[in-house]
N, CA and C atoms as a LAMMPS dump frame, in Angstrom:
ITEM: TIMESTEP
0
ITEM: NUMBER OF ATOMS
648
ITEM: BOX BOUNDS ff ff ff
-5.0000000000000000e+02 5.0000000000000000e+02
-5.0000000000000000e+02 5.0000000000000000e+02
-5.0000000000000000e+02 5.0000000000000000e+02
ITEM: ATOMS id mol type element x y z
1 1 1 N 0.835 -1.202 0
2 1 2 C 0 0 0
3 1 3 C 0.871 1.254 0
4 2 1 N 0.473 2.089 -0.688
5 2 2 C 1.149 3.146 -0.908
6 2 3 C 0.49 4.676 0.292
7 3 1 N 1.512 5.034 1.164
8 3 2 C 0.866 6.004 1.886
9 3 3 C 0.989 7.356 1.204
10 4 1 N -0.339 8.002 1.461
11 4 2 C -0.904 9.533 1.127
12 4 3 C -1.227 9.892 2.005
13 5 1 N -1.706 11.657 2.179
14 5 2 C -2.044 12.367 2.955
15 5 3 C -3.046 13.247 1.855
16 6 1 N -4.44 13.877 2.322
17 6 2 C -5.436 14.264 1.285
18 6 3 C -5.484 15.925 2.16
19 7 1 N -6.099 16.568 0.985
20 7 2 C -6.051 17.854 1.239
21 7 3 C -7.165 18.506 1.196
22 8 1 N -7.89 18.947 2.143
23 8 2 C -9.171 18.833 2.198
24 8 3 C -10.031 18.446 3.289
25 9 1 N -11.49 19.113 3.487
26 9 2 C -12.299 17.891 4.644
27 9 3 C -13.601 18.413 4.031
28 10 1 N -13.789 19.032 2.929
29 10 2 C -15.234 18.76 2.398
30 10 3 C -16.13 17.303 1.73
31 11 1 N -16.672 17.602 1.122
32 11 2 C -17.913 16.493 0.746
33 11 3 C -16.921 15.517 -0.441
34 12 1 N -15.944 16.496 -1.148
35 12 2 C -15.577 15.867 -2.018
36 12 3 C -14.237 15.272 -1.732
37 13 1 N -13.833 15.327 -0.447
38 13 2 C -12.397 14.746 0.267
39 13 3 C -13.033 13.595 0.545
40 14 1 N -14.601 13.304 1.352
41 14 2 C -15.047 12.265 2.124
42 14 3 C -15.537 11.245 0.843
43 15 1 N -15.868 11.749 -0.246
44 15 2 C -16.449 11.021 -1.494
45 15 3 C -15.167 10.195 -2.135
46 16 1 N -13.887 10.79 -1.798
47 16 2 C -12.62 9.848 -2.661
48 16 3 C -11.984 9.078 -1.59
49 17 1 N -12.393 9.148 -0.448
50 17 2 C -11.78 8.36 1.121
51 17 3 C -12.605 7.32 0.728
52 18 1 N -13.715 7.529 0.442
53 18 2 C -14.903 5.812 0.323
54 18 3 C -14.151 5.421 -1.198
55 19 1 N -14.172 6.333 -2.029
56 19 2 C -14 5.09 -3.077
57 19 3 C -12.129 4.573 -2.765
58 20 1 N -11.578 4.74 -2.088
59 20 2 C -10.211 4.54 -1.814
60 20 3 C -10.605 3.016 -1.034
61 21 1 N -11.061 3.65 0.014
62 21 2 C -11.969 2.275 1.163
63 21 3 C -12.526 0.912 0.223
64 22 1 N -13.098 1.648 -0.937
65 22 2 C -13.921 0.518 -1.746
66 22 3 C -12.373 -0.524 -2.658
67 23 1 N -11.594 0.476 -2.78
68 23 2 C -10.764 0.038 -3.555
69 23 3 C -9.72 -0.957 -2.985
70 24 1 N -9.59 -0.396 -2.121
71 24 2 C -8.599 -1.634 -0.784
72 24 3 C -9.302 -2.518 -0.298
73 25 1 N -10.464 -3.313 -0.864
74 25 2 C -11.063 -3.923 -0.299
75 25 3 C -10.284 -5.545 -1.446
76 26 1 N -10.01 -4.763 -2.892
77 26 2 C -9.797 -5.552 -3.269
78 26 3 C -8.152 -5.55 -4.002
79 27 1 N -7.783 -3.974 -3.639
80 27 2 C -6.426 -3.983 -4.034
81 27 3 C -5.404 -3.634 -3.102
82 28 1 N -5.678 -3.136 -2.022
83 28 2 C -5.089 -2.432 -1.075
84 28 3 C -4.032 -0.993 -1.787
85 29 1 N -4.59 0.328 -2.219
86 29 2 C -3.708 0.753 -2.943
87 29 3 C -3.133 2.03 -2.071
88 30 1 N -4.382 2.228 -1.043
89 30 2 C -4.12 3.407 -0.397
90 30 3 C -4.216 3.169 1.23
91 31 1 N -2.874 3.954 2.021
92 31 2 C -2.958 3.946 3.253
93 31 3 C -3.125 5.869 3.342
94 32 1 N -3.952 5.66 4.137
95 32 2 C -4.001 7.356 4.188
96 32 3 C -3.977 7.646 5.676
97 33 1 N -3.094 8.544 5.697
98 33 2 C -2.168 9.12 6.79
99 33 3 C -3.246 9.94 7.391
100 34 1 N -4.025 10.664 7.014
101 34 2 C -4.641 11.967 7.399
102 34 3 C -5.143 13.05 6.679
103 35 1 N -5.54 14.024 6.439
104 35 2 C -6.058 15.067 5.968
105 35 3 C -5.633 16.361 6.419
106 36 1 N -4.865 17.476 6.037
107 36 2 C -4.873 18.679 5.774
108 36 3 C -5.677 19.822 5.709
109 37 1 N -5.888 20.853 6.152
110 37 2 C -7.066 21.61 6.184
111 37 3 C -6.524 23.615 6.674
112 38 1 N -6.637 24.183 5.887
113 38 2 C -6.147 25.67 6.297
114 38 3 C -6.871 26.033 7.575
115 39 1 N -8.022 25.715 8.15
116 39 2 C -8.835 26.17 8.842
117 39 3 C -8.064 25.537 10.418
118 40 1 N -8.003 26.998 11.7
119 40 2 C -7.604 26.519 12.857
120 40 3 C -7.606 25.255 13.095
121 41 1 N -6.452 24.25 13.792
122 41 2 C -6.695 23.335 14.371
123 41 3 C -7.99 23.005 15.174
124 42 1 N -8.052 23.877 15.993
125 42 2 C -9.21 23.828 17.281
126 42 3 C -11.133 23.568 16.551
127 43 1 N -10.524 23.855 15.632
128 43 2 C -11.698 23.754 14.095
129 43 3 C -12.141 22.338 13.86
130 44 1 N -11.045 21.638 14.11
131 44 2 C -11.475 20.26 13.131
132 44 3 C -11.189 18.72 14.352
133 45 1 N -11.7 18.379 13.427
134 45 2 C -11.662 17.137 14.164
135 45 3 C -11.098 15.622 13.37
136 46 1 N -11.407 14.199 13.742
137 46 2 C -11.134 13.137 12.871
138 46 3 C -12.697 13.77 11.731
139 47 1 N -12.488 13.196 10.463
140 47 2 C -13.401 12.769 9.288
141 47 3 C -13.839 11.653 9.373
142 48 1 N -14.866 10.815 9.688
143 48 2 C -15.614 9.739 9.905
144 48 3 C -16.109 9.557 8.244
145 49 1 N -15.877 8.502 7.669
146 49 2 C -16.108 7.909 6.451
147 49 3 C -16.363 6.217 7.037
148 50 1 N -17.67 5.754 6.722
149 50 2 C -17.841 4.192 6.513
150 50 3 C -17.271 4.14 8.164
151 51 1 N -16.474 3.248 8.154
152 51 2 C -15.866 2.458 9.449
153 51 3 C -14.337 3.378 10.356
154 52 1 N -14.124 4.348 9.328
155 52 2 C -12.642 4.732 9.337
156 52 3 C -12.526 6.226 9.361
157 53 1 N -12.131 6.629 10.82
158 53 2 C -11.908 7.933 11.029
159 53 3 C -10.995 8.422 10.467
160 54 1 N -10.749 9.723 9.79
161 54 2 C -9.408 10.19 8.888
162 54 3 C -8.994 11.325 10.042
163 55 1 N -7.77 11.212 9.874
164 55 2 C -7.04 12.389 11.119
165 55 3 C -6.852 13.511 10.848
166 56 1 N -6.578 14.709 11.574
167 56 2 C -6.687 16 11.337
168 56 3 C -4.635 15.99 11.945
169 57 1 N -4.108 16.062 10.287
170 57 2 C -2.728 16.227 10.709
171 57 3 C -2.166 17.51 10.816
172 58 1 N -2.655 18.762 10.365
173 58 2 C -2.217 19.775 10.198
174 58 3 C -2.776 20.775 9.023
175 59 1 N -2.004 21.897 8.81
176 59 2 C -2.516 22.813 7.594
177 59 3 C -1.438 22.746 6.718
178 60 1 N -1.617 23.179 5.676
179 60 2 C -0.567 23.392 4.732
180 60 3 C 0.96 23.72 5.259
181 61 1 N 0.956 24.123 6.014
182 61 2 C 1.85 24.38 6.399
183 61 3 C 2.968 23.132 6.814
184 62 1 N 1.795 22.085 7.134
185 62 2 C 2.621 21.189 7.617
186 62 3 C 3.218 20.41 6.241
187 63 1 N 2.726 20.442 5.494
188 63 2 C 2.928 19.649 3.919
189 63 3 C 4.361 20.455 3.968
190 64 1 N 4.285 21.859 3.678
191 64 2 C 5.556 22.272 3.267
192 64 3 C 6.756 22.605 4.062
193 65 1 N 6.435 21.808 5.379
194 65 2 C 7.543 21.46 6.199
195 65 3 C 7.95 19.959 5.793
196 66 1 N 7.281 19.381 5.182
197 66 2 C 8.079 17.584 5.016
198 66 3 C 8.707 17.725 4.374
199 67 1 N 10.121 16.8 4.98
200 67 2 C 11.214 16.533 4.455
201 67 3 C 11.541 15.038 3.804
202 68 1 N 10.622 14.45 4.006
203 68 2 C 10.355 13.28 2.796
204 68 3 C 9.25 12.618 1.862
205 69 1 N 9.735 12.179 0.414
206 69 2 C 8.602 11.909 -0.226
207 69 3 C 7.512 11.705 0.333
208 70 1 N 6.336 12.447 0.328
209 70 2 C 5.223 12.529 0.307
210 70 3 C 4.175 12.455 -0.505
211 71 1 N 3.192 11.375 -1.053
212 71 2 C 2.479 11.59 -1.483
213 71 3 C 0.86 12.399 -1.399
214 72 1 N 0.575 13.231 -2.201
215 72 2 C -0.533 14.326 -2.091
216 72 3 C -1.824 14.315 -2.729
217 73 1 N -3.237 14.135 -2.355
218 73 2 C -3.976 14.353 -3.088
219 73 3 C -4.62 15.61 -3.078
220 74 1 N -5.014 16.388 -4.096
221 74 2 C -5.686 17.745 -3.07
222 74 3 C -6.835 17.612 -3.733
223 75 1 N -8.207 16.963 -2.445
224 75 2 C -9.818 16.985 -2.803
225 75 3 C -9.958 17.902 -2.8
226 76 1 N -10.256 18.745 -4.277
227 76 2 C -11.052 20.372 -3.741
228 76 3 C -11.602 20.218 -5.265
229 77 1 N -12.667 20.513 -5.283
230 77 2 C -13.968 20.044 -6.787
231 77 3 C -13.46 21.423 -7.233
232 78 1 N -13.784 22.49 -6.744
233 78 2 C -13.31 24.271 -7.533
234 78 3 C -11.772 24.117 -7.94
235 79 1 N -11.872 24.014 -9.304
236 79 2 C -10.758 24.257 -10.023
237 79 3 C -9.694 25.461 -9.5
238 80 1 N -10.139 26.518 -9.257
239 80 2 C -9.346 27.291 -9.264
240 80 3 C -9.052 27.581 -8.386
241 81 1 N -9.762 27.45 -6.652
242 81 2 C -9.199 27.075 -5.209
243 81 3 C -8.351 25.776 -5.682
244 82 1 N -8.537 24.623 -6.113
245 82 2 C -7.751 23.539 -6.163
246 82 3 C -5.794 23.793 -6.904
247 83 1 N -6.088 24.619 -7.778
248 83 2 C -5.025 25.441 -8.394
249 83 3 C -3.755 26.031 -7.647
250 84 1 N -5.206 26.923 -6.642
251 84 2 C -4.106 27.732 -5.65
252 84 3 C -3.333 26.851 -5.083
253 85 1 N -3.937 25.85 -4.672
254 85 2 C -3.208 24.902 -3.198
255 85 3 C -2.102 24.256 -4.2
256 86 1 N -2.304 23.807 -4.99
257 86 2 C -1.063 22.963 -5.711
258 86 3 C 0.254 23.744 -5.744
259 87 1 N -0.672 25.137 -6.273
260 87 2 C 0.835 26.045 -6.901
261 87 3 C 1.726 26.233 -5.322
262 88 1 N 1.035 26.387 -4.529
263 88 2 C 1.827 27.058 -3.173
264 88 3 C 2.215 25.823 -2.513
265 89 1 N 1.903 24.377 -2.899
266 89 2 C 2.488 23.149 -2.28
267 89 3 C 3.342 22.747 -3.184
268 90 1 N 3.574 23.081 -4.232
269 90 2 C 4.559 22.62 -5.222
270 90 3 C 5.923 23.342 -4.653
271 91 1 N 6.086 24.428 -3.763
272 91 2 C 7.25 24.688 -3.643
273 91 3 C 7.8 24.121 -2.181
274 92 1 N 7.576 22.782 -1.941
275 92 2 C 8.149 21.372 -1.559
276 92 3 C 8.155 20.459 -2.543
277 93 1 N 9.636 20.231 -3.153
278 93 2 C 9.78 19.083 -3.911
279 93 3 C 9.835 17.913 -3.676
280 94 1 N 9.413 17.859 -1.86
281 94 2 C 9.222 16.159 -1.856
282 94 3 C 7.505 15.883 -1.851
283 95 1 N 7.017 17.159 -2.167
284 95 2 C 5.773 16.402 -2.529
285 95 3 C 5.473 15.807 -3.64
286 96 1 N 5.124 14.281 -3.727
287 96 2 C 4.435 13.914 -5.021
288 96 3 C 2.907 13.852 -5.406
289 97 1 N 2.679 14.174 -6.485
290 97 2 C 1.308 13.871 -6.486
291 97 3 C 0.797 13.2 -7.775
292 98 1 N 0.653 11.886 -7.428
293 98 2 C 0.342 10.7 -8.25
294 98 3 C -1.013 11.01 -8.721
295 99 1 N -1.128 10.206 -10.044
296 99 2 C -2.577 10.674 -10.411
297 99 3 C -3.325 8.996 -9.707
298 100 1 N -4.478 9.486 -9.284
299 100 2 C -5.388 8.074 -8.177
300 100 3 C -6.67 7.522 -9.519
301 101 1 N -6.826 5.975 -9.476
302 101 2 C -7.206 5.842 -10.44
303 101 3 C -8.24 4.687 -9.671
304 102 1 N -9.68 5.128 -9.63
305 102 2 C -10.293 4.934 -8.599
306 102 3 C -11.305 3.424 -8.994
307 103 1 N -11.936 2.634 -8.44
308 103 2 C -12.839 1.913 -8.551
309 103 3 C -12.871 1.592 -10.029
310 104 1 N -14.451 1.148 -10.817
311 104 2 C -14.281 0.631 -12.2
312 104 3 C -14.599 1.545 -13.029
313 105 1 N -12.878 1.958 -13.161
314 105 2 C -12.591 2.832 -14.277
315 105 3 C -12.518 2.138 -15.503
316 106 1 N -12.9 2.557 -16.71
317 106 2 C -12.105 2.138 -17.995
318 106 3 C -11.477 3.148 -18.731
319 107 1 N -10.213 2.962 -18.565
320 107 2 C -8.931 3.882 -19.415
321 107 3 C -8.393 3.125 -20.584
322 108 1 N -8.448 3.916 -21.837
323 108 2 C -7.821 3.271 -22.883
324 108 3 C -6.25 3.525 -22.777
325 109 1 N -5.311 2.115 -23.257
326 109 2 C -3.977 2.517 -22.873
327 109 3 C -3.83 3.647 -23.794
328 110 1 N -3.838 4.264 -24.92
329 110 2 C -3.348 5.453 -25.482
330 110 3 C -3.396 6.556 -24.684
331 111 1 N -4.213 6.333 -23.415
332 111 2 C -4.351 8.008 -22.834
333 111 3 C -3.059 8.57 -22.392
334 112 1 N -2.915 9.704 -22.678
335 112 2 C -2.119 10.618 -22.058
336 112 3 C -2.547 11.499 -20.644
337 113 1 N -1.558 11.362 -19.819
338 113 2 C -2.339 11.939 -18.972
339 113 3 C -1.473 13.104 -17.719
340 114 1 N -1.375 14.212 -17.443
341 114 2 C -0.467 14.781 -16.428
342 114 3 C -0.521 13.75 -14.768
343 115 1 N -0.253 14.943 -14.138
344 115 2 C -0.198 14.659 -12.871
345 115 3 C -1.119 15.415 -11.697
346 116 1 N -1.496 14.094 -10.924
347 116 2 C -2.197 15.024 -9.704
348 116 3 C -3.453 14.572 -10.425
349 117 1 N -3.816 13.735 -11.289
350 117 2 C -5.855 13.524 -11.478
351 117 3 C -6.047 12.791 -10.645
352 118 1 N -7.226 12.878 -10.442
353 118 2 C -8.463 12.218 -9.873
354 118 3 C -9.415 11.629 -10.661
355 119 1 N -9.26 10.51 -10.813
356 119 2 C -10.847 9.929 -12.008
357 119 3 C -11.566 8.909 -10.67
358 120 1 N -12.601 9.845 -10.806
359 120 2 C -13.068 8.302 -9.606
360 120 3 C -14.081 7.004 -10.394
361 121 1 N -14.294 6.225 -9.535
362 121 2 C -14.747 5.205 -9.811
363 121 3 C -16.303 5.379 -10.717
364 122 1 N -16.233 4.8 -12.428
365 122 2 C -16.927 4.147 -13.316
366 122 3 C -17.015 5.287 -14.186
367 123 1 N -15.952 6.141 -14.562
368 123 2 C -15.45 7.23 -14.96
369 123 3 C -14.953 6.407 -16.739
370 124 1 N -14.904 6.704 -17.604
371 124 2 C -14.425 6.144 -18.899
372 124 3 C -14.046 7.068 -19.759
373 125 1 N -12.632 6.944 -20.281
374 125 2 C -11.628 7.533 -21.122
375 125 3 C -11.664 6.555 -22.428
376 126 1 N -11.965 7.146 -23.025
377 126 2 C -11.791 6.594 -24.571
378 126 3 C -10.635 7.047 -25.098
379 127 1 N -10.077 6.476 -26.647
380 127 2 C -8.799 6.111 -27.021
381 127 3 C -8.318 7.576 -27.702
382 128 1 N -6.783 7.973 -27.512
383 128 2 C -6.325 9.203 -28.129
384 128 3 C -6.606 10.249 -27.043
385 129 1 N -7.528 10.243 -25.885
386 129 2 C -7.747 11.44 -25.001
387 129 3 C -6.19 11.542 -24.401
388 130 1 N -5.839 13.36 -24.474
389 130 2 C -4.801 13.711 -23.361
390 130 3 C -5.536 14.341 -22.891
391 131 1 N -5.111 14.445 -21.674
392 131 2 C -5.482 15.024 -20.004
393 131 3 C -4.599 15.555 -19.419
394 132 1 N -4.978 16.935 -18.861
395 132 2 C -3.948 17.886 -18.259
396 132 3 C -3.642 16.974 -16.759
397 133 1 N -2.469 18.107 -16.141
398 133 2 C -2.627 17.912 -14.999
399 133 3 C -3.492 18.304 -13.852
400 134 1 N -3.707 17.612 -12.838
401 134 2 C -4.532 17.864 -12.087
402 134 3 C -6.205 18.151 -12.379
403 135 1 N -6.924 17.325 -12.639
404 135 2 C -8.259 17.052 -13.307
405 135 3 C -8.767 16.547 -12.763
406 136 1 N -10.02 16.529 -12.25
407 136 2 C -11.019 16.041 -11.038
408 136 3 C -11.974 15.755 -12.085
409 137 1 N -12.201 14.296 -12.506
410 137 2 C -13.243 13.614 -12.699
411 137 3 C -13.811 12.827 -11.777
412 138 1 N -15.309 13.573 -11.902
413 138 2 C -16.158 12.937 -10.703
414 138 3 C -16.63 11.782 -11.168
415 139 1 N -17.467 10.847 -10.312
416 139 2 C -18.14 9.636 -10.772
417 139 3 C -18.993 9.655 -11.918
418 140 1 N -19.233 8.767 -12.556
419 140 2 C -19.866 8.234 -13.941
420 140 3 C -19.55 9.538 -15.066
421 141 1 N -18.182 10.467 -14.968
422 141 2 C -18.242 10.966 -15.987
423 141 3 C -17.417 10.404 -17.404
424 142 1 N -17.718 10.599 -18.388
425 142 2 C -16.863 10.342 -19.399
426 142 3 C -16.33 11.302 -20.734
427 143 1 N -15.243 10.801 -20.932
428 143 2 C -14.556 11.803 -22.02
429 143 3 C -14.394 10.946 -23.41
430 144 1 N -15.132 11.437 -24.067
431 144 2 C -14.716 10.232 -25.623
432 144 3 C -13.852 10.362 -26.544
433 145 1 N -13.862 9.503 -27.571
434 145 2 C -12.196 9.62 -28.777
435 145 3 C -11.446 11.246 -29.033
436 146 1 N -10.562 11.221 -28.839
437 146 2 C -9.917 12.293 -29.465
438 146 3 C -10.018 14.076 -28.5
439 147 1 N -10.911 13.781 -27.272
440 147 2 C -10.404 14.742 -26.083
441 147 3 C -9.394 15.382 -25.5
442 148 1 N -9.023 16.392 -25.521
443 148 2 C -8.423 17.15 -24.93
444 148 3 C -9.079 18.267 -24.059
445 149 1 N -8.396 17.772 -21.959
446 149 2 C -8.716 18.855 -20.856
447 149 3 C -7.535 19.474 -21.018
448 150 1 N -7.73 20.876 -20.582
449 150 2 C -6.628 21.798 -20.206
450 150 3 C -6.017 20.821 -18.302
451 151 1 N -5.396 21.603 -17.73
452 151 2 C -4.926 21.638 -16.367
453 151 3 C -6.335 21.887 -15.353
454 152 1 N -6.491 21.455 -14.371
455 152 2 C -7.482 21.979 -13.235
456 152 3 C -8.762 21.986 -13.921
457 153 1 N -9.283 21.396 -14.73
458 153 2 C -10.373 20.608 -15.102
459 153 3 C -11.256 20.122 -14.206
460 154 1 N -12.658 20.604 -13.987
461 154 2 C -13.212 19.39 -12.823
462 154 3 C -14.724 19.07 -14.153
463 155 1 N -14.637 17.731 -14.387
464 155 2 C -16.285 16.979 -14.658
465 155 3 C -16.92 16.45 -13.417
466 156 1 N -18.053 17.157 -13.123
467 156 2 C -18.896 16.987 -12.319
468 156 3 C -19.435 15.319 -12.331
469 157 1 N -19.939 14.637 -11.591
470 157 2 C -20.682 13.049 -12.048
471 157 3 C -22.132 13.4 -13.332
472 158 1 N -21.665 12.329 -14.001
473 158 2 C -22.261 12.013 -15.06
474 158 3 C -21.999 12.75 -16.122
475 159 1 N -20.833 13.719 -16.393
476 159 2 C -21.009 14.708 -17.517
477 159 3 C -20.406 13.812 -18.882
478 160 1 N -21.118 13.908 -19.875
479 160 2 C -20.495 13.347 -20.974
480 160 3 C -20.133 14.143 -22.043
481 161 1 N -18.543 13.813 -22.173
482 161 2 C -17.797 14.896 -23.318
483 161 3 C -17.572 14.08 -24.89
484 162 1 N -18.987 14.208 -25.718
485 162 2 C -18.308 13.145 -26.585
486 162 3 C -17.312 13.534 -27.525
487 163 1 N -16.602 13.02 -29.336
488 163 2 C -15.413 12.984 -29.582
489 163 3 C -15.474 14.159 -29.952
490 164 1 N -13.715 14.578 -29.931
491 164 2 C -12.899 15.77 -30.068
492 164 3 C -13.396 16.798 -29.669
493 165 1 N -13.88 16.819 -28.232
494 165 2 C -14.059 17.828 -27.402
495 165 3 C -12.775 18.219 -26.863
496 166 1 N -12.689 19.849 -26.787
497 166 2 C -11.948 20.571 -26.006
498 166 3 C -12.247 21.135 -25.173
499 167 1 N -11.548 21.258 -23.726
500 167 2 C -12.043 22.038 -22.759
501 167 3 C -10.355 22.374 -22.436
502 168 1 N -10.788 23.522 -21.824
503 168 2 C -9.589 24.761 -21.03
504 168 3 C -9.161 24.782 -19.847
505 169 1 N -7.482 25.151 -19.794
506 169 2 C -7.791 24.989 -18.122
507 169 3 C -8.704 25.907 -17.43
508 170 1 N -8.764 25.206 -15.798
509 170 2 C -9.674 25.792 -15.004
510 170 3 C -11.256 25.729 -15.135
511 171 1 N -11.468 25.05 -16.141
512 171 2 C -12.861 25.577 -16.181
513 171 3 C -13.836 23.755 -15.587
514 172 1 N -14.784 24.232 -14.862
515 172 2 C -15.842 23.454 -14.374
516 172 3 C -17.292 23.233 -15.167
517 173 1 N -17.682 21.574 -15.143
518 173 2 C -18.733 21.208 -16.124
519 173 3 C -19.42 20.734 -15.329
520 174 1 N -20.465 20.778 -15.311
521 174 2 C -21.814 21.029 -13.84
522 174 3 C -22.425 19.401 -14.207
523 175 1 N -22.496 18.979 -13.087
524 175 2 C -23.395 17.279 -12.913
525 175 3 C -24.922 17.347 -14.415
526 176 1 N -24.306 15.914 -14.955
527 176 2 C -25.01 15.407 -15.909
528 176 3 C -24.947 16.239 -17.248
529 177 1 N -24.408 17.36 -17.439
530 177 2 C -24.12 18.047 -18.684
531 177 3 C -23.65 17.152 -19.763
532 178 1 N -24.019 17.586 -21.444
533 178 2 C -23.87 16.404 -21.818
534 178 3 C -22.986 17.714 -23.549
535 179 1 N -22.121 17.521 -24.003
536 179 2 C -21.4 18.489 -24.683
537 179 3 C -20.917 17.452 -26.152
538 180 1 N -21.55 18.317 -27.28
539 180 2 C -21.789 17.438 -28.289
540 180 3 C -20.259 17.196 -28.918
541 181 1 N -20.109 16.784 -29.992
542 181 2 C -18.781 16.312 -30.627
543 181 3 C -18.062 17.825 -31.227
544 182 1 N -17.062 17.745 -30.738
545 182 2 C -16.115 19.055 -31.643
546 182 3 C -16.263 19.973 -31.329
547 183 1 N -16.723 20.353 -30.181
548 183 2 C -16.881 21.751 -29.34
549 183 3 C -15.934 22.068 -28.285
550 184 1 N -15.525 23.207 -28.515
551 184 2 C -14.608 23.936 -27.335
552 184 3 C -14.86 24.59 -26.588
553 185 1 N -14.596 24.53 -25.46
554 185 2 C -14.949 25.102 -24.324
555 185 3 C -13.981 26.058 -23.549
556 186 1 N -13.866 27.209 -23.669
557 186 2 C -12.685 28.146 -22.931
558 186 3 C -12.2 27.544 -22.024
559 187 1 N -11.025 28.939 -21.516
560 187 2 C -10.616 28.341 -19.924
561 187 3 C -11.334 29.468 -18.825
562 188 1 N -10.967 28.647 -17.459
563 188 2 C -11.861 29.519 -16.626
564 188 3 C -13.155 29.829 -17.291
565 189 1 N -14.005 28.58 -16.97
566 189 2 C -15.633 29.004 -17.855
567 189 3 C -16.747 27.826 -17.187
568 190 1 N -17.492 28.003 -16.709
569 190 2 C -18.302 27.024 -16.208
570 190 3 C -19.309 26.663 -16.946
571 191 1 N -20.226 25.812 -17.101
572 191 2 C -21.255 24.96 -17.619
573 191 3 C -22.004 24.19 -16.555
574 192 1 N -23.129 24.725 -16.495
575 192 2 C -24.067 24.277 -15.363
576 192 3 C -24.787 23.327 -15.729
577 193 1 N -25.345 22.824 -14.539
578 193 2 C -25.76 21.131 -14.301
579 193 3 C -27.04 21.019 -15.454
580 194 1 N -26.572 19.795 -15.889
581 194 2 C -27.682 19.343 -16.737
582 194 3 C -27.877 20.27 -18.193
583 195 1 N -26.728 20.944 -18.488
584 195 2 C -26.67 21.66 -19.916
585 195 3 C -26.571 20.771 -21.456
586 196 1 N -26.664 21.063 -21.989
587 196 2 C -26.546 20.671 -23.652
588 196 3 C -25.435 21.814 -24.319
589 197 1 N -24.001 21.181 -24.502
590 197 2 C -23.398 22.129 -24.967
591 197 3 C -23.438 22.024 -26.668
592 198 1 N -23.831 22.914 -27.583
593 198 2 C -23.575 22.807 -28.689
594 198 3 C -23.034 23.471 -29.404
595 199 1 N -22.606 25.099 -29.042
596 199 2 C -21.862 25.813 -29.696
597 199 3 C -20.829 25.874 -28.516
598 200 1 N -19.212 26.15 -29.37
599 200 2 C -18.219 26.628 -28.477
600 200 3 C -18.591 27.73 -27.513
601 201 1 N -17.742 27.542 -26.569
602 201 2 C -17.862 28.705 -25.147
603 201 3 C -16.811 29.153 -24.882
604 202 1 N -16.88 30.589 -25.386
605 202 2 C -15.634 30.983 -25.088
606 202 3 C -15.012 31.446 -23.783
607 203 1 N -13.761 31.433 -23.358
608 203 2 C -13.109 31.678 -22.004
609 203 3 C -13.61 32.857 -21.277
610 204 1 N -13.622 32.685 -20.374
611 204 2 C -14.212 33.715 -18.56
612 204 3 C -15.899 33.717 -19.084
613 205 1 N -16.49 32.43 -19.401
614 205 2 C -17.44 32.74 -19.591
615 205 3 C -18.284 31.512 -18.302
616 206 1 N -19.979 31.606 -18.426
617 206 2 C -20.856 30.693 -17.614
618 206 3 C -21.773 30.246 -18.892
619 207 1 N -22.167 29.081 -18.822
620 207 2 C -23.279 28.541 -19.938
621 207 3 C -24.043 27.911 -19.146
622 208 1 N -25.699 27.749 -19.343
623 208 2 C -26.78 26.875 -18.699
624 208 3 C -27.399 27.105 -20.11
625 209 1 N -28.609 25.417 -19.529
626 209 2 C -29.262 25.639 -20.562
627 209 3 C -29.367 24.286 -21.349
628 210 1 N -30.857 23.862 -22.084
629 210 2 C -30.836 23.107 -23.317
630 210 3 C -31.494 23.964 -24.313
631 211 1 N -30.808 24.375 -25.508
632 211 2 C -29.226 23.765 -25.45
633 211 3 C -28.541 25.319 -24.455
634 212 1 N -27.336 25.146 -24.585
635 212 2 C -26.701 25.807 -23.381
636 212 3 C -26.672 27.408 -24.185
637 213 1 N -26.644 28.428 -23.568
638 213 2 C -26.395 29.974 -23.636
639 213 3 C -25.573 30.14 -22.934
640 214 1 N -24.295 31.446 -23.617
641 214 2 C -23.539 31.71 -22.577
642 214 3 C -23.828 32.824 -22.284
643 215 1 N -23.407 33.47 -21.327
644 215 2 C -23.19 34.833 -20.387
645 215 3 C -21.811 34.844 -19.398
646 216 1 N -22.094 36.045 -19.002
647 216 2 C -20.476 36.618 -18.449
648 216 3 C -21.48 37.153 -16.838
């Protein structure tokens, strides 16, 4: 088992502790040390998930005091809070941050992929997709043939990107959105839950909607 430490104590730290839990049931892949959190000590407590309390080890601060390899996940669904924390933990080079490859995924071997994702469990990558670093795919989302995410990417559960979709860094795709073939999507640009994307969206923008409209 490989030990980590997670970054985070919201909904979406406690959602990748279970599928980790689910996953060591049959692979043992993750020992997790504890959880991280900016907010006062006197603030927090253990994280109760399933059977297994997660510990309250410290704040950032403590990450960028370790002096040995460390592995890092940072749960944070907002792309661009998730951003911050990387950039200001990256200046400890013994942090690593492996990309976690959760429950029943299907990844085609051609994928390309950075560092620091998150695909959780029943998530599907089709063949030719590259993937930035650090990308938070939530449950049942999928990306089809010929995809490209920017960096700090989050798919909400269930969003489906079918082929030669582009998306930008930073930008967030809202639960069950469904974004047709060959459309681009800026960076820093959101798409709200349950949209139909059919025309490109350009960057610092918001889209809702069937089919989707953008606005600023």
């Amino acid at each position: 088992m490989q030990d980590i430490i997670l970054v985070g104590s919201g909904g979406c730290m406690r959602e990748i502790v279970w599928q980790m839990q689910e996953q060591n049931k049959s692979t043992e892949n993750w020992n997790i040390l504890g959880y991280v959190d900016k907010m006062p000590p006197e603030e927090h407590s253990s994280v109760i998930v399933g059977n297994e309390a997660i510990k309250y080890i410290g704040n950032d601060d403590y990450l960028l005091a370790r002096t040995e390899l460390t592995n890092v996940a940072v749960c944070v669904g907002e792309p661009k809070l998730r951003k911050k924390i990387v950039e200001k933990l990256k200046n400890n080079k013994n942090i690593i941050f492996p990309n976690i490859i959760l429950g029943d995924t299907r990844i085609c071997e051609d994928v390309q992929m950075g560092k620091g994702c998150i695909i959780s469990m029943d998530a599907r990558i089709s063949t030719n997709v590259t993937l930035g670093s650090f990308i938070f795919m939530n449950t049942g989302s999928k990306v089809c043939h010929d995809g490209k995410l920017g960096n700090y990417v989050t798919l909400s559960p269930d969003v489906t990107l079918a082929g030669n979709v582009i998306v930008g860094d930073n930008t967030e795709i809202g639960m069950g959105a469904n974004v047709i073939q060959g459309i681009t999507i800026g960076t820093n640009t959101v798409i709200g839950a349950g949209s139909v994307v059919v025309r490109d969206v350009e960057d610092h923008c918001k889209a809702a909607g069937v089919p989707a409209k953008a606005f600023r």
